[in-house]
C-alpha positions in Angstrom: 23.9 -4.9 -22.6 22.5 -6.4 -19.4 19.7 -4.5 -18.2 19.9 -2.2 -15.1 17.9 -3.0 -12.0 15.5 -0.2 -11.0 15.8 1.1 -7.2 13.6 3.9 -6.1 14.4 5.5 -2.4 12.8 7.8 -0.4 14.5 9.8 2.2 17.5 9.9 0.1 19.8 13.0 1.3 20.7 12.7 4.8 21.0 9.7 7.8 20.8 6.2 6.6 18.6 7.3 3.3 21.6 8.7 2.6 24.2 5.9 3.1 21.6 3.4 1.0 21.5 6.2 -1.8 25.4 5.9 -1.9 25.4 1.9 -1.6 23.0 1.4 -4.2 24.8 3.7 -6.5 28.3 2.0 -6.3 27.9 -1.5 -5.7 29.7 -3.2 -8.6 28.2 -5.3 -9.3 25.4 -4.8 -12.0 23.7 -1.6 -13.5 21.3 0.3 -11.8 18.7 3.0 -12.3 18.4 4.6 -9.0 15.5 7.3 -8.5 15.8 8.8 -5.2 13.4 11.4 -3.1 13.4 13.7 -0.7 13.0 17.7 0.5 16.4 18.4 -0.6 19.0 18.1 -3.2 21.0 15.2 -3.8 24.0 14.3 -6.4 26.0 11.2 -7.6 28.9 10.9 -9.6 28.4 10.3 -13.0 29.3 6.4 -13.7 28.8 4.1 -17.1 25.7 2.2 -17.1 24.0 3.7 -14.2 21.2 6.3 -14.3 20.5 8.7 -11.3 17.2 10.8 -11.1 16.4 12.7 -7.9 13.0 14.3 -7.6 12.7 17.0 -4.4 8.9 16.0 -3.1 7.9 16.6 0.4 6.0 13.2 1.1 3.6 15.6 3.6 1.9 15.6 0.2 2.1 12.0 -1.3 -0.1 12.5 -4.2 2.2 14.6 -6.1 5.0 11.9 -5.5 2.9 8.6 -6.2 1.9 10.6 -9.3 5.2 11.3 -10.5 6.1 7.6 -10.1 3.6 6.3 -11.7 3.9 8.7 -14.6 7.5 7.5 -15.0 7.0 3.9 -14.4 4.4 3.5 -16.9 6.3 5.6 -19.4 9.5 2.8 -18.7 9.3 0.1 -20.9 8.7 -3.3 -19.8 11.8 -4.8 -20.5 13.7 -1.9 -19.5 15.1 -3.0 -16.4 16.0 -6.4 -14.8 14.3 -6.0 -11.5 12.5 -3.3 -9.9 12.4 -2.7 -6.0 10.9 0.2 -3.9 12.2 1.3 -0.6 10.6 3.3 1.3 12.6 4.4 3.8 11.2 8.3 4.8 10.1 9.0 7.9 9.5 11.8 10.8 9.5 12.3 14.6 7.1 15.3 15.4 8.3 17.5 18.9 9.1 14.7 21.2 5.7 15.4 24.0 3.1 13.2 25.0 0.1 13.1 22.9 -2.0 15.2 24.3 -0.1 18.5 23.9 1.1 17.6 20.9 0.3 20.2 17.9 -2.2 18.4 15.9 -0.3 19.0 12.6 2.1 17.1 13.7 0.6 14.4 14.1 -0.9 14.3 10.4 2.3 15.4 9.1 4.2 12.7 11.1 1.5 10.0 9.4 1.3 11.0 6.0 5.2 11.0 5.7 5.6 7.6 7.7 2.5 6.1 6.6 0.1 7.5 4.1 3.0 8.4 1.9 4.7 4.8 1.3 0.9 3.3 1.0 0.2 5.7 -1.8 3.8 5.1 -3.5 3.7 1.6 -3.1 0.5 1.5 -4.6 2.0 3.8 -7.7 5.0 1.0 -7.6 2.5 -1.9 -8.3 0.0 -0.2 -10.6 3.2 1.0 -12.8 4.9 -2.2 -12.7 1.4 -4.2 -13.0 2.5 -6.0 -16.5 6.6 -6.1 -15.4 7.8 -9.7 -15.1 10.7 -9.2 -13.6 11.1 -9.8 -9.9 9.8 -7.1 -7.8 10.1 -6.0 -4.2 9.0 -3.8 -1.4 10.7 -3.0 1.5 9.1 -0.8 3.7 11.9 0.5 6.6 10.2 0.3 10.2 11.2 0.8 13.6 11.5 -1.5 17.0 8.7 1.4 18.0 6.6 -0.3 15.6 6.3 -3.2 17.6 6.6 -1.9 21.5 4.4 1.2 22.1 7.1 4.2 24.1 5.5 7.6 26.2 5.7 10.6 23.5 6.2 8.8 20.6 2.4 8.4 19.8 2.5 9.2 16.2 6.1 7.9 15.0 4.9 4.3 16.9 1.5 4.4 14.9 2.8 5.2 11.8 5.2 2.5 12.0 3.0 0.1 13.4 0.6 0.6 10.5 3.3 0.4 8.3 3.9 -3.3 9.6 0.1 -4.1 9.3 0.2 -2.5 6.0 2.9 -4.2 4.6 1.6 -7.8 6.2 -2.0 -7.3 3.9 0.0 -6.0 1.1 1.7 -9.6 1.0 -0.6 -11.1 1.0 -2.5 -9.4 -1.9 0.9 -9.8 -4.1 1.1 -13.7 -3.1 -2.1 -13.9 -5.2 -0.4 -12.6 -8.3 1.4 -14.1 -10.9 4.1 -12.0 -10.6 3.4 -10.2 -7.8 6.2 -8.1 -5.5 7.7 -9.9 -2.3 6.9 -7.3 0.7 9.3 -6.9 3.9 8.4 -4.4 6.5 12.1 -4.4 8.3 13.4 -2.8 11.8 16.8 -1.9 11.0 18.4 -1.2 14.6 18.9 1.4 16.4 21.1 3.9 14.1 23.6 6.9 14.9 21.5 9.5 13.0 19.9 13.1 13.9 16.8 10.9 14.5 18.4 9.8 17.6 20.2 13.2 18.2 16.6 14.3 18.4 15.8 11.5 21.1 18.5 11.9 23.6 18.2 15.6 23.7 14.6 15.7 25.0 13.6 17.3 27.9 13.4 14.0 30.6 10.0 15.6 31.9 8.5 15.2 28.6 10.2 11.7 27.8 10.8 9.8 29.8 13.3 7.1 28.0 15.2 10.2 27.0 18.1 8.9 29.6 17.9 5.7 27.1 19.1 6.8 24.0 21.7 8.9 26.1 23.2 5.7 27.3 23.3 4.3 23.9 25.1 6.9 22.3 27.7 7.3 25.2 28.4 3.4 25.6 29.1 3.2 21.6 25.5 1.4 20.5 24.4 3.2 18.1 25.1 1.2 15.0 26.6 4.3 12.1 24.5 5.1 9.1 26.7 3.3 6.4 26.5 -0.4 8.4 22.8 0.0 9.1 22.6 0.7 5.1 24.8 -2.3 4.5 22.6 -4.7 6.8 19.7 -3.5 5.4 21.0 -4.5 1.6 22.3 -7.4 2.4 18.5 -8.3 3.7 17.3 -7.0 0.5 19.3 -9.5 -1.3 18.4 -12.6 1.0 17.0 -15.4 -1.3 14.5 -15.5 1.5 13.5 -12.0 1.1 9.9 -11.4 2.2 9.6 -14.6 4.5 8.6 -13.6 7.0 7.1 -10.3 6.1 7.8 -8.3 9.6 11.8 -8.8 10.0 14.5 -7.2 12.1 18.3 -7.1 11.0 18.8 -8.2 14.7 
């Protein structure tokens, strides 16, 4: 029996999480093991050779996640799976304000979901998979507002932006390895989900590029959830996957 490749998602039940959880879990083509988290529930059909686990974990406290990975990973055998990639695609906009009257938990929630939380499973992802050689990959999902600064996005544009510098060292850490992972931090466009319900419905006098998202959402812009996962998979799969490390499905 050929051995299943071994997916792990974050921000699995709703917007684009969602539409990769589905993608992954029906694609045809080989066996998968697919564990997915997030705050709420989340079910797949049943199908032959496929394994679905889905751990509820609020990534506002990473430790308990990037424990439970690494518990599970190190338990896996090393020959239990063909390939093993981690995709960490969670993330949060606090109240849409500029920075300075913006409720300080916010912020920290905004960057231990976006940031500190895919650090800490990544590093659970390597340390588990540490004696794996199969092909392993990271793929970190970032934002255009990682890489162009926007008024009242303060914390979502850090987090992001650390997440590209994060992911840039992280390379090059795995290029040292034998069998390290290849690392891709990766913008996937601008996508029709309630993150960008949550955009367009700001108050202008707070926002200022509120009127922006509006226009892309009434001209037809938006790309939908289920293409944005399908460009995103297809980069996953790119021979060239990794090179360079800060990409954009543009």
């Amino acid at each position: 029996m050929t051995a299943p490749h071994l997916f792990i998602l974050t921000g699995a039940s709703r917007g684009m999480g969602l539409a990769l959880a589905r993608q992954l879990w029906h694609n045809g083509h080989a066996p998968v093991t697919l564990i997915t988290l997030a705050r709420g529930p989340l079910a797949l059909p049943a199908q032959a050779g496929a394994a679905h686990l889905h751990w509820q974990q609020d990534l506002a406290r990473p430790e308990a996640a990037a424990q439970q990975l690494l518990d599970w990973l190190q338990a896996a055998g090393h020959n239990d799976h063909a390939s093993a990639t981690l995709i960490n695609n969670a993330g949060v906009i606090p109240p849409i304000a500029p920075l300075a009257d913006t409720i300080w938990a916010d912020i920290g929630h905004a960057l231990r979901v976006g940031l500190e939380a895919p650090m800490l499973l990544a590093s659970a992802f390597l340390r588990g998979t540490a004696g794996w050689q199969v092909p392993k990959k990271v793929l970190n999902i970032s934002s255009g507002l990682g890489r162009r600064g926007m008024a009242s996005q303060a914390p979502y544009c850090a987090a992001k932006a650390g997440l590209d510098n994060f992911s840039q060292a992280l390379a090059l850490e795995e290029a040292l390895k034998p069998h390290g992972a290849r690392v891709c931090s990766l913008a996937p466009g601008v996508i029709d989900t309630a993150m960008q319900a949550q955009l367009r419905s700001a108050d202008a006098g707070n926002f200022p590029d509120a009127h922006r998202f509006g226009h892309l959402h009434s001209n037809g812009l938006l790309t939908s959830a289920e293409d944005a996962a399908t460009q995103v998979l297809a980069w996953l799969a790119r021979p060239d996957f990794g090179t360079p490390v800060l990409a954009d499905v543009r």
